[in-house]
C-alpha positions in Angstrom: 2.4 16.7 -7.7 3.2 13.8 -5.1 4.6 10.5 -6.8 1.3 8.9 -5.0 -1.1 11.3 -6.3 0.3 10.4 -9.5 -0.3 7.0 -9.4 -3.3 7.1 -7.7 -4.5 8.6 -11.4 -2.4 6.0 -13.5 -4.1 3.0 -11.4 -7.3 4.0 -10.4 -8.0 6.7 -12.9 -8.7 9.0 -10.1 -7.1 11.0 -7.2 -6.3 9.5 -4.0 -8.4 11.4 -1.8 -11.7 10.2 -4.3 -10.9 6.7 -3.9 -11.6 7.0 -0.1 -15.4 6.9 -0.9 -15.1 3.2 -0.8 -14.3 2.8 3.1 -15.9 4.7 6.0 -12.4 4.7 7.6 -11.0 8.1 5.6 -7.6 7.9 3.9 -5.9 5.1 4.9 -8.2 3.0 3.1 -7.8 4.8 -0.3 -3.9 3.9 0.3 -4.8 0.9 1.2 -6.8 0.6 -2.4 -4.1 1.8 -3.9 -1.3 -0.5 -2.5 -4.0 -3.4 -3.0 -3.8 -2.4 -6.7 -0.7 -2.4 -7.2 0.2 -6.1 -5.6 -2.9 -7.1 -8.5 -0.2 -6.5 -10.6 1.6 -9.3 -9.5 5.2 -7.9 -10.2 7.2 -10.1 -8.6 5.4 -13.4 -8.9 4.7 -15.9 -12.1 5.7 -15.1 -15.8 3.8 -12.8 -16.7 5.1 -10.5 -13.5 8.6 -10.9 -13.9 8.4 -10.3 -17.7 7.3 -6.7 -16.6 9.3 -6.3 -13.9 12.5 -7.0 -16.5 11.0 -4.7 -19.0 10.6 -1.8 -16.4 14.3 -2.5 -14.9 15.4 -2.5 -18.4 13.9 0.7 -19.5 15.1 2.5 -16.6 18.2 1.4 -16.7 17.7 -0.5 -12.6 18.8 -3.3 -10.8 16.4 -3.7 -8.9 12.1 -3.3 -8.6 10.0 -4.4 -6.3 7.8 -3.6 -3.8 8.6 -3.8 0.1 6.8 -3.8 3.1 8.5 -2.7 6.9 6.3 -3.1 10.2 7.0 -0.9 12.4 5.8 -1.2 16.3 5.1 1.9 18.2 5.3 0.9 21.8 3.7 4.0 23.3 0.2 3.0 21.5 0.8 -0.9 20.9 0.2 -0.7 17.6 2.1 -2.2 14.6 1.6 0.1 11.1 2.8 -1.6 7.9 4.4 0.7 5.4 4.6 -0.4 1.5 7.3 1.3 -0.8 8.6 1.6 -4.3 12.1 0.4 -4.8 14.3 1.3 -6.8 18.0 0.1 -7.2 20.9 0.6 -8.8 24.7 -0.8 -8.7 26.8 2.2 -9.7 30.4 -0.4 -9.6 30.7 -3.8 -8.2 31.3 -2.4 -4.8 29.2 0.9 -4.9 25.3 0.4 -4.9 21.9 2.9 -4.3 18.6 2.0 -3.3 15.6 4.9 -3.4 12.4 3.6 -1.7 9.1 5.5 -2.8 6.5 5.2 0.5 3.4 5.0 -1.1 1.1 5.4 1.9 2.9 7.8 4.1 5.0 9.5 1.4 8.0 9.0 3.5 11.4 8.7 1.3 14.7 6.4 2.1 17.6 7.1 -0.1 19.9 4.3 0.9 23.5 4.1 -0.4 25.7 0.8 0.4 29.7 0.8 0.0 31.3 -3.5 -0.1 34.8 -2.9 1.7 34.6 -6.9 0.9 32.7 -9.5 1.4 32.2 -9.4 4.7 32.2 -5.1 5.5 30.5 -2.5 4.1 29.1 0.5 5.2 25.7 1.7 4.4 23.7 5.1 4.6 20.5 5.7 4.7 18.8 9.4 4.7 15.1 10.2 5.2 13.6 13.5 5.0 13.5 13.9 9.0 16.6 10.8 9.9 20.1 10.5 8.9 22.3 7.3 9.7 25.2 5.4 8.7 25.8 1.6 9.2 29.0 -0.3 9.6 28.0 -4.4 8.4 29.7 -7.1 9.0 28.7 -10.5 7.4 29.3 -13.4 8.3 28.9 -17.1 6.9 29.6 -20.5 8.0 
């Protein structure tokens, strides 16, 4: 069962496709529901949202939880889509460190691993289930 499907029922108590009887517009909106649900949560802002967010990192053993969002323009239709994922992170050493990002709307995937040469280089990889690519950073501050 999809990681959306499944939380579809834990939040709404019903699948992901039955939640699109809300909206006229089909399955976006029942994402949409969805995602909209899980930012009433509030997990990242005020007490009562970072108490959970530090009892979820702490059961799972993570360094990071959240929720992100990446706009994404596609120039052939002029149209911006928003995607909203999961993330989950982890620092396996001080210099070693592994992100896995959950699409919730899409169901697209992003394993990110990040290697700190120093603090200024590191080299990051991130792997989707249809891209590959590997990053060399450099940082730089003043």
């Amino acid at each position: 069962m999809q990681s959306k499907i499944i939380l579809s029922f834990l939040l709404l108590g019903k699948p992901l496709a039955q939640s699109n009887d809300l909206y006229s517009d089909g399955v976006e909106n029942g994402s949409h529901i969805l995602i909209s649900a899980l930012s009433a949560l509030n997990l990242q802002g005020g007490v009562h949202g970072m108490q959970l967010t530090e009892q979820l990192k702490h059961a799972f053993g993570l360094d990071d939880l959240g929720f992100e969002t990446q706009s994404t323009y596609h120039q052939d239709s002029d149209i911006v889509t928003e995607n909203t994922s999961l993330v989950l992170g982890k620092s396996l050493s001080s210099k070693l460190s592994m992100h896995y990002s959950i699409g919730l709307a899409q169901g697209s995937n992003l394993l990110k691993i990040k290697y700190q040469f120093n603090p200024q280089w590191a080299i990051q990889t991130e792997t989707t289930t249809t891209t590959s690519g590997v990053d060399i950073l450099f940082n730089y501050h003043k």
